[in-house]
N, C-alpha and C positions, 0 to 999 in steps of 0.2 A: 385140361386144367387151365382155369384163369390166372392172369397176373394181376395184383393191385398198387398202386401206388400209395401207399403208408404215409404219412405225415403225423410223427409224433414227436413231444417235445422232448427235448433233450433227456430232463432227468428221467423220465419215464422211459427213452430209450434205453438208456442205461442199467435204469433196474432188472427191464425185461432181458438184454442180453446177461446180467448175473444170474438170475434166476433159470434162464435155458441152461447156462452153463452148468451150474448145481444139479440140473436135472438130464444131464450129460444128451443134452439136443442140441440141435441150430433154432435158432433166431427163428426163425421161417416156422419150425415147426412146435415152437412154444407158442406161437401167434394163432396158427393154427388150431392147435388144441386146447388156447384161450376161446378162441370164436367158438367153437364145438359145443365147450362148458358152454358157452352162454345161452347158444343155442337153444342147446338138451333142455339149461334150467326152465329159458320160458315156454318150452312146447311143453313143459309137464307142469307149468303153471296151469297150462292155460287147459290142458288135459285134466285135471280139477280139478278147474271153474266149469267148465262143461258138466263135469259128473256132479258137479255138488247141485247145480242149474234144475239136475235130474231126480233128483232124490227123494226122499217122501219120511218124514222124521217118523211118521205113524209104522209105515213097513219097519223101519231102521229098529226104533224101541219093538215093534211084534219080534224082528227076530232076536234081537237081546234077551226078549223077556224068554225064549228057551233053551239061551244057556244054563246050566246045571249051575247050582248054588254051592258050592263046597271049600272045604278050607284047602288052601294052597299047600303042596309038597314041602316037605322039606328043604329049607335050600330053597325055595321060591318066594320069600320074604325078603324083604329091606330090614 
């Protein structure tokens, strides 16, 4: 496991240890699963933009077009 040295400002130190505390962690492991979140979000950003990169609007609309046409269940309306 690495160690880092953190440098953050004051009031943002502070928020971050209220918020660990509310979420009954340490410090250490709010920061943690701060980095993780961020992580995750831009690899599945970025997982797709690769797929969208790939796509082909022609296929996309063929297989729409052989969904069945019918009216919604019961209870499956707004």
């Amino acid at each position: 496991m690495s160690q880092v040295a953190l440098r953050l400002p004051d009031s943002l130190h502070q928020y971050a240890k209220q918020l660990a505390a509310q979420d009954d962690a340490s410090l250490n492991q709010f920061i943690v699963t701060a980095v993780a979140e961020k992580i995750s979000a831009l690899n599945t950003e970025a997982f797709f933009l690769e797929r969208a990169q790939r796509s082909d609007k022609d296929k996309a609309m063929a297989a729409l077009s052989k969904v069945r046409q019918v009216e919604p269940q019961t209870g499956d309306t707004r």
